[in-house]
C-alpha positions as CSV (number, residue, x, y, z in Angstrom):
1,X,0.0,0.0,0.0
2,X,1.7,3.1,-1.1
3,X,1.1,5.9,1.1
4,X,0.8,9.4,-1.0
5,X,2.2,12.6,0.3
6,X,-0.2,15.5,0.1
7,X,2.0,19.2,0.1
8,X,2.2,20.7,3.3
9,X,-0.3,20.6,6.4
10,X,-3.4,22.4,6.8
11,X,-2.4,24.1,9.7
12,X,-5.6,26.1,12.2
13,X,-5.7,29.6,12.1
14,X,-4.2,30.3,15.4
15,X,-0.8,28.4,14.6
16,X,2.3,29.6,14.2
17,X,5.3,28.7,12.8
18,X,7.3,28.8,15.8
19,X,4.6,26.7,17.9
20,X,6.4,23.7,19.8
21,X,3.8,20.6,18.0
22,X,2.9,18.0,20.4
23,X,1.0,14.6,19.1
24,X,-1.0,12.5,21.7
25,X,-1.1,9.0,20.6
26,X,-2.7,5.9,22.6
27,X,-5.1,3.0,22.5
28,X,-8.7,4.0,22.6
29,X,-10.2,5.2,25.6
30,X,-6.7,6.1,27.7
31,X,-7.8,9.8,27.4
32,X,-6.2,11.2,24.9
33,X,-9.0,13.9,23.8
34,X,-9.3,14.4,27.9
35,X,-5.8,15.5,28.0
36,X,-6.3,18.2,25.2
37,X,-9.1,19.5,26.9
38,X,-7.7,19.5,30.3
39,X,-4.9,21.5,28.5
40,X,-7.7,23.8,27.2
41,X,-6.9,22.5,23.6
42,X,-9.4,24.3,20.9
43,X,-9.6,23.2,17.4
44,X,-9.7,26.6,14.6
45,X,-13.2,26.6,15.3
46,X,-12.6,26.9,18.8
47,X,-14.3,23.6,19.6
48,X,-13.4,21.8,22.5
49,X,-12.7,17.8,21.5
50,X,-15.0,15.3,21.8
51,X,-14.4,13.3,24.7
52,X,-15.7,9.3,24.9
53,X,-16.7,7.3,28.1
54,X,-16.1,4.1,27.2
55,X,-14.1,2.2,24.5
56,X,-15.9,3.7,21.4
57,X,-13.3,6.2,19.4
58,X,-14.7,9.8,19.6
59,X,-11.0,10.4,17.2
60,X,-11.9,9.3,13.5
61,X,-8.8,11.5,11.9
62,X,-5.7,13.2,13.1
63,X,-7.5,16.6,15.0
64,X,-5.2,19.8,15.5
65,X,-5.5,21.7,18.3
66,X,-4.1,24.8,20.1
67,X,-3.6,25.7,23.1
68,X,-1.6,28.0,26.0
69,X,0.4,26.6,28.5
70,X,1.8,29.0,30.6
71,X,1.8,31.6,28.1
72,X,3.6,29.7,25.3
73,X,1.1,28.9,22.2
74,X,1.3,25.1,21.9
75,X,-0.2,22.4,19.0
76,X,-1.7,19.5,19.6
77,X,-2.1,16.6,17.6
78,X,-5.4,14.5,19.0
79,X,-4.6,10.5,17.2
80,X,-7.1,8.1,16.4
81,X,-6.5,5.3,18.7
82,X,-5.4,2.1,18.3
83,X,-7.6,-1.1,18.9
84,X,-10.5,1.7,17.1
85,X,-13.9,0.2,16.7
86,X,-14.2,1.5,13.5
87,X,-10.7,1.6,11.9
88,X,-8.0,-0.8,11.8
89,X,-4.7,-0.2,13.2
90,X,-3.1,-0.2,9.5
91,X,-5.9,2.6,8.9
92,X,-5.0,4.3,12.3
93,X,-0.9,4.1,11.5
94,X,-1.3,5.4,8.1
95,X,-3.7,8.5,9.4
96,X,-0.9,9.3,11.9
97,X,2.1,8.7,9.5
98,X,0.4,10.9,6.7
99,X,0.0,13.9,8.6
100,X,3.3,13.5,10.7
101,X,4.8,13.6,7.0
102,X,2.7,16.7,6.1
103,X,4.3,18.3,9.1
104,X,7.7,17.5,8.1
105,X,7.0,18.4,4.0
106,X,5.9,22.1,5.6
107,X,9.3,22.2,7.2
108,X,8.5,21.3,10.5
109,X,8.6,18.9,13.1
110,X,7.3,17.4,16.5
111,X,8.6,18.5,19.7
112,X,7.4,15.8,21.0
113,X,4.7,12.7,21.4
114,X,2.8,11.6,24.5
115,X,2.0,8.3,24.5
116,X,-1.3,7.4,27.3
117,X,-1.7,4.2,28.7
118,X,-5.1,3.0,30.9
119,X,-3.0,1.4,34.3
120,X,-6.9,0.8,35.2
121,X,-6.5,-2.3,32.5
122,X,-6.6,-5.5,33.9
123,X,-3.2,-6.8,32.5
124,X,-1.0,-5.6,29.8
125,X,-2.0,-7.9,26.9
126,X,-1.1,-8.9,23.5
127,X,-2.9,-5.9,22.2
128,X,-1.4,-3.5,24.5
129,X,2.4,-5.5,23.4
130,X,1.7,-4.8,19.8
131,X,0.3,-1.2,20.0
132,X,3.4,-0.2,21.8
133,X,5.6,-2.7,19.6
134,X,3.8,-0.5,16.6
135,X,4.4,3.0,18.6
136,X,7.8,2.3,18.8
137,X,8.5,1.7,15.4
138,X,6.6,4.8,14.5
139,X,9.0,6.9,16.4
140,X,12.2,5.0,16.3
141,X,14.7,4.7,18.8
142,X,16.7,8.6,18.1
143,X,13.4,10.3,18.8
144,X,12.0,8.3,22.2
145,X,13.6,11.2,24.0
146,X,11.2,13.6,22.7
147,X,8.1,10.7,24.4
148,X,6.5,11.1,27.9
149,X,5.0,7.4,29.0
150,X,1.9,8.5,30.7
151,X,-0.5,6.2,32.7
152,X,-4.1,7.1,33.1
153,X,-7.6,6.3,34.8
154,X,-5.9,6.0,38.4
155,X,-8.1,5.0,41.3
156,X,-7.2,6.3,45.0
157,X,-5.0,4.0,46.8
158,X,-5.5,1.4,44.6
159,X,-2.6,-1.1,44.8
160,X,-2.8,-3.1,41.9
161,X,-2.6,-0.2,39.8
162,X,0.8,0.6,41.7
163,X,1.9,-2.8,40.7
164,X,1.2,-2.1,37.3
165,X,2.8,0.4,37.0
166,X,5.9,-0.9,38.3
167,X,5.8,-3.9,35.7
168,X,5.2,-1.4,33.1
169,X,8.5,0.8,34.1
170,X,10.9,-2.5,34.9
171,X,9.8,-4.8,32.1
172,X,7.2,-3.1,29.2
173,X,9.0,0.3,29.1
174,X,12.0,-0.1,30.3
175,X,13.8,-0.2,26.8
176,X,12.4,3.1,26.0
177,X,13.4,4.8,28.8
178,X,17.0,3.6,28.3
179,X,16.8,5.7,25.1
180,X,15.5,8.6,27.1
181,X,11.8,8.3,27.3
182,X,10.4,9.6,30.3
183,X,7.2,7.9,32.5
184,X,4.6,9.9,33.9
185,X,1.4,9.9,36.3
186,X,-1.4,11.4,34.8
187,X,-4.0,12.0,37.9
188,X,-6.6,13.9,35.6
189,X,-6.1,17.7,36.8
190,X,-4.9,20.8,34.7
191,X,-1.9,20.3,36.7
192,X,-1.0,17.0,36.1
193,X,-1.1,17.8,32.8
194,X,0.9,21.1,32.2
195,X,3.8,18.9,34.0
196,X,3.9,16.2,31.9
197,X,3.8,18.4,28.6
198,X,5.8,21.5,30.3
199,X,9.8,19.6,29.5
200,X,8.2,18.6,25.5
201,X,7.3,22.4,24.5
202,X,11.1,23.6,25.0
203,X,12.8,20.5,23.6
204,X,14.2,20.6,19.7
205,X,12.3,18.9,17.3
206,X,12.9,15.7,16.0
207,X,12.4,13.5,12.9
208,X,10.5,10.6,13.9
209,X,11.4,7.1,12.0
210,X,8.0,6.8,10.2
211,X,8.9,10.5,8.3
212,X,12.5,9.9,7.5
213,X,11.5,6.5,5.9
214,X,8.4,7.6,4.1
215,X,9.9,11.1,3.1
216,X,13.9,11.2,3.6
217,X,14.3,7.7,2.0
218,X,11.0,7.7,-0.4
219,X,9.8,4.4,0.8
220,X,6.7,3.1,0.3
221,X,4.5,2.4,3.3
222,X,4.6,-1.4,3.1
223,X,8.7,-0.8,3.1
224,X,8.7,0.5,6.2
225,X,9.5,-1.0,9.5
226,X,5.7,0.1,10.9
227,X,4.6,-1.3,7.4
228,X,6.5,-4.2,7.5
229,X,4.9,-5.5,10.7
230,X,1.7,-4.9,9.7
231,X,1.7,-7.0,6.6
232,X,3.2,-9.4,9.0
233,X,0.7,-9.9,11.0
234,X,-2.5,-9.6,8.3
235,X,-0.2,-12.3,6.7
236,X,-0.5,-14.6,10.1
237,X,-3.7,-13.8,10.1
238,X,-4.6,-15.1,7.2
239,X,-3.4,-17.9,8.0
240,X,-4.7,-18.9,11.1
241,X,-8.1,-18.2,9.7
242,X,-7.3,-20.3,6.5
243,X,-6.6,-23.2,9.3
244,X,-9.0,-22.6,11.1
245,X,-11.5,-22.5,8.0
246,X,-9.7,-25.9,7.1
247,X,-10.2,-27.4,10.4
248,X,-14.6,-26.7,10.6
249,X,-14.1,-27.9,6.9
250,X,-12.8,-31.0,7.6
251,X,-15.2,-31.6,10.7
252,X,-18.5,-30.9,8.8
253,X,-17.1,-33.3,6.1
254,X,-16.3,-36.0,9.2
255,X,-20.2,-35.4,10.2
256,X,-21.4,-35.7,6.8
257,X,-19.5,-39.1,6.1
258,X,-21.0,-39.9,9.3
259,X,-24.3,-39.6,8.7
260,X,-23.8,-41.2,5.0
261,X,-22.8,-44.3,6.8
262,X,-25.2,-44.3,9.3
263,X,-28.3,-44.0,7.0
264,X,-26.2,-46.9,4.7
265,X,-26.5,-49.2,7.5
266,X,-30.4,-48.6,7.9
C-alpha cells in the first residue's frame, strides 16, 4: 500500500510557525481527547474535543488543536486510537504517519509525542504489546527522548494499579526509557497535565522514524518498519483463519460421512 504525500499541512488559524507541535497517541479510551481539553486545547473553530466514556473512538482522523500553557502557544495533535472500533490499526498508522509527513513536508517537526496508557486495565495484553511494539516503530529509537509514557484512569489507593505500573516501568517500558523516554502519572487535573507536557514544548524537534522512511528515504508504506509488521501480522492472520477455516471444513465433512454411513447401514 503506497502511502501518497499530500504538500504541506493544513495548519488552524491560530498556529504559528514557531509553535512547539505535540502529538498524543494511545489505544482508545486512555484519554487522549481528555488531556487536550484539560490542557484547554481548541480546534480553529474553537471547539473543544470530543471526549468518549467508554471504549468507542470519539477520534476518526488526526485533529489539531491549540492551546496555552503558561503563556507559550502550543499544537496538539489528537490521534485516532489504536484497537478503534471502527478503523484498523493499519488505517489508524497510516492516518498518523500521513500527517506527521505533512508536518515534516511544511518544514516542520514534533517536539514531542505523548504516549497514554489506561493502568486501570486489567493486565497488559497482546494488544497492548503490539500497539506499543507499533508506537515504537513509528517513532524509532533517536526520537523516544522527545516521548513522555503516561499512565491514566488511576483510582485512589488502589494497589494493583501501583503494581502495574511498576511492571510497566521494569519490564514493558523499560527499553524506551534507556533511550530517554520519560514515565509519567497522569491524575486527571490541569496540573497533572501542564507537568507532563511542560519539558516537551522547550525541547528541539525531532524526525520521527515513520517520516525519514516515508519522506527522507522515499519508501513506500509497506517498506517501512511500521509497514513491515503490519503486513506481517495480516499475513499470520490469514493464515490462522485459512486453518482454522480448514479445520470446521474437515469436521463438517467428518459429520457428513458420518451420517452417510449411518443412513447406509439402515
Amino acid at each position: 500500500m503506497a502511502v501518497l504525500l499530500l504538500p504541506g499541512p493544513t495548519l488552524p488559524t491560530t498556529s504559528s510557525p514557531t509553535d512547539p507541535i505535540i502529538a498524543v497517541v494511545g489505544a482508545t479510551g486512555a484519554g487522549k481527547s481528555s488531556f487536550i481539553e484539560m490542557l484547554g486545547g481548541r480546534d480553529a473553530s474553537g471547539n473543544k474535543p470530543g471526549v468518549g466514556h467508554n471504549l468507542e473512538s470519539c477520534t476518526r482522523n488526526v485533529t489539531w488543536y491549540h492551546a496555552s500553557v503558561d503563556a507559550q502557544s502550543v499544537q496538539l495533535l489528537d490521534t485516532p486510537g489504536f484497537d478503534d472500533t471502527t478503523l484498523s490499526d493499519s488505517e489508524v498508522l497510516e492516518a498518523i504517519s500521513l500527517e506527521l509527513a505533512r508536518i515534516y513536508k511544511g518544514s516542520r517537526s514534533l517536539n514531542g509525542l505523548i504516549y497514554l496508557y489506561d493502568v486501570s486495565r486489567p493486565r497488559f495484553g497482546g494488544q497492548s504489546s503490539k500497539n506499543l511494539m507499533l508506537f515504537q516503530q513509528l517513532v524509532g529509537d533517536e526520537s523516544l527522548k522527545n516521548v513522555v509514557l503516561v499512565t491514566t484512569h488511576w483510582k485512589q489507593s488502589d494497589a494493583q494499579q501501583l503494581e502495574r505500573q511498576d511492571e510497566l516501568k521494569t519490564k514493558y517500558w523499560k527499553r524506551m526509557t534507556l533511550y530517554g523516554a520519560r514515565i509519567e502519572k497522569h491524575d486527571g487535573s490541569k496540573k497533572s497535565a501542564v507537568r507532563i507536557i511542560q519539558p516537551l514544548i522547550s525541547m528541539s524537534p525531532t524526525v520521527v522514524k515513520i517520516v525519514d522512511e516515508l519522506v527522507d528515504q522515499g519508501l513506500q508504506w509497506e517498506d517501512t518498519a511500521v509497514g513491515r509488521s503490519m503486513s506481517e501480522a495480516i499475513a499470520q492472520l490469514q493464515k490462522k483463519m485459512k486453518e482454522e477455516l480448514a479445520a470446521v471444513t474437515s469436521y463438517l465433512q467428518e459429520i457428513e460421512e458420518k451420517r452417510a454411513t449411518e443412513a447406509h447401514q439402515e
